[in-house]
N, C-alpha and C positions, 0 to 999 in steps of 0.2 A: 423265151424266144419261140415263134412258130417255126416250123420247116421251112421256110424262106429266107429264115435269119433274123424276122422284127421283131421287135418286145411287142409280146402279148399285152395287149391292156384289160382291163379287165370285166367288159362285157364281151370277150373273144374268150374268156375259160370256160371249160364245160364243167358244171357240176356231176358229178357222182348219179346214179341215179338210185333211189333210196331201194333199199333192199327190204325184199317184202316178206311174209310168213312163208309161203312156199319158196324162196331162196331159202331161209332158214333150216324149215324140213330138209332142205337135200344135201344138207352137212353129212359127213359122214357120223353114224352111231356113234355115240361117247363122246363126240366133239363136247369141251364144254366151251359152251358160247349164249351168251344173250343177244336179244337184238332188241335196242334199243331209239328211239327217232329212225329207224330206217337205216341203221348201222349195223352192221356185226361185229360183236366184240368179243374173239378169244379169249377165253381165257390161258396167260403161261404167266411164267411159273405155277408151279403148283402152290398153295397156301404155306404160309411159315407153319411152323411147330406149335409158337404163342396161341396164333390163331386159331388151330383147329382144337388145340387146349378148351379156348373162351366157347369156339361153339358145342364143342363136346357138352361144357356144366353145363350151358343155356338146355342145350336137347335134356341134357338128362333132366335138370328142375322142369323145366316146363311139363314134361310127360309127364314123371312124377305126381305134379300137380295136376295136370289134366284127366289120364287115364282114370284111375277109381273114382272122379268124380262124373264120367262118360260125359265131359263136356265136349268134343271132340279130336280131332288127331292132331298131333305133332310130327311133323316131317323134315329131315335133314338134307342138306346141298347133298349132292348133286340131283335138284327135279328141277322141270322146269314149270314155270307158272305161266300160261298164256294169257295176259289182262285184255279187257277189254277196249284197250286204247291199241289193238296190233301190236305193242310192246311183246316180248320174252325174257325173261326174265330168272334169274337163280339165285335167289336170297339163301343165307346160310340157315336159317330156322325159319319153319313156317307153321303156323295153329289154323286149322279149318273149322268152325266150329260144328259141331254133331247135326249132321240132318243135311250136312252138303255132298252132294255127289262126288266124289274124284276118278276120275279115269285114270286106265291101267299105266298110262305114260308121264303123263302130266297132267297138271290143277288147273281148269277154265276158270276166268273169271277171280276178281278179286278176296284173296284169303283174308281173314278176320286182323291178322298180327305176323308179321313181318321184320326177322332182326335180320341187322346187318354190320357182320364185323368188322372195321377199316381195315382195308389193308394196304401198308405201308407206300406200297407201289400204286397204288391208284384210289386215291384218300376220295378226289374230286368225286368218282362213281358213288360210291354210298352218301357223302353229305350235299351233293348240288343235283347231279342228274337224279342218279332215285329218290332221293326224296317228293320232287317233283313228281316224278314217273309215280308212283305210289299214291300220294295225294290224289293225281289227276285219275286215276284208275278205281277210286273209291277203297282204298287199303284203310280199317279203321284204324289200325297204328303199330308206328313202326317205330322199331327199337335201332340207335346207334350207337355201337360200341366201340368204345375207344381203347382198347389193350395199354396203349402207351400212357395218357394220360388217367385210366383205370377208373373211366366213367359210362356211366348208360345215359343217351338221352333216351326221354321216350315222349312220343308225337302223336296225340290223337284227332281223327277228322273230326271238326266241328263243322258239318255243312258241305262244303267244297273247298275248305282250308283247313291244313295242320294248326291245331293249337299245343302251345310247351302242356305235356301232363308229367312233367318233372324230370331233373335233373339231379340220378344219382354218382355218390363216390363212395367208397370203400367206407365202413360206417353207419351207411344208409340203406333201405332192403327196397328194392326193386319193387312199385306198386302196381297196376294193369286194371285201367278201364275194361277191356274187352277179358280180362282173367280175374273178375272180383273176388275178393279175397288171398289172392296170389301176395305174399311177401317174400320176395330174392333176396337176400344181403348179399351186397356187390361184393365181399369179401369171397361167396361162392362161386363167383361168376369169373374172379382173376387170381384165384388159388395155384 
């Protein structure tokens, strides 16, 4: 109903208007938040237990694997990633590969590999919107982990599209286009 009393129909509602990178900037410090199509999305609750579990082993194998071979760095939530589509963004693990710039606050521009742990409460963000959002940003691939079901998918860009580069479960060791030679056994990943 308007102030007059009618039902609205609905070329009479205002959309929202899309919130841009400088709204984002002038969150207060430590907000954690992405912004996503022109949205803000807090994050609350804080992550479960299981969760920060899975991305703990992810950081630590990946380093592990990364550092002595000075492929380049691995970095953990809370950063933010500003992609080149205006998106913001805080994936739980991120690999930049050796010879990329990073700035003191946050990573420009799309990072080489990208995990992201479901979380309970909002499944839809990691397997529908970011996926997307990542594809469309040039992310070469992106890892989803699934705690409950005790799987990794993993998505590599072929072109301007995600193609499946496998579907691990407990048994099976984690392979990575962009980390060659990298073998994870998913058994380390939900220990």
């Amino acid at each position: 109903m308007d102030s007059g009393g009618r039902r609205k129909m609905p070329w009479m509602l205002k959309a929202r208007p899309r919130k841009t990178v400088a709204d984002f900037m002038r969150l207060p410090e430590g907000t954690l938040a992405e912004l996503i199509d022109g949205e803000i999305y807090t994050r609350s609750p804080s992550p479960e237990t299981v969760h920060q579990r899975v991305v703990g082993h992810i950081y630590l194998a990946l380093r592990t694997f990364v550092e002595p071979r000075r492929l380049g760095e691995v970095l953990l939530s809370p950063l933010d990633v500003h992609l080149g589509t205006g998106d913001i963004v805080e994936p739980d693990v991120i690999f930049v590969r050796a010879g990329r710039r990073l700035v003191r606050r946050w990573i420009y521009g799309a990072p080489d590999l990208l995990v992201e742990v479901i979380s309970p409460s909002r499944p839809e963000r990691d397997l529908i919107v970011k996926r997307r959002v990542y594809m469309d940003a040039g992310v070469r691939e992106y890892w989803i982990v699934d705690p409950k079901a005790r799987t990794v998918e993993v998505l590599a860009l072929a072109g301007t599209r995600w193609r499946p580069a496998g579907y691990f479960r407990v048994g099976n060791a984690i392979r990575s286009r962009v980390l060659p030679g990298l073998r994870l056994p998913v058994r380390r990943v939900f220990r």
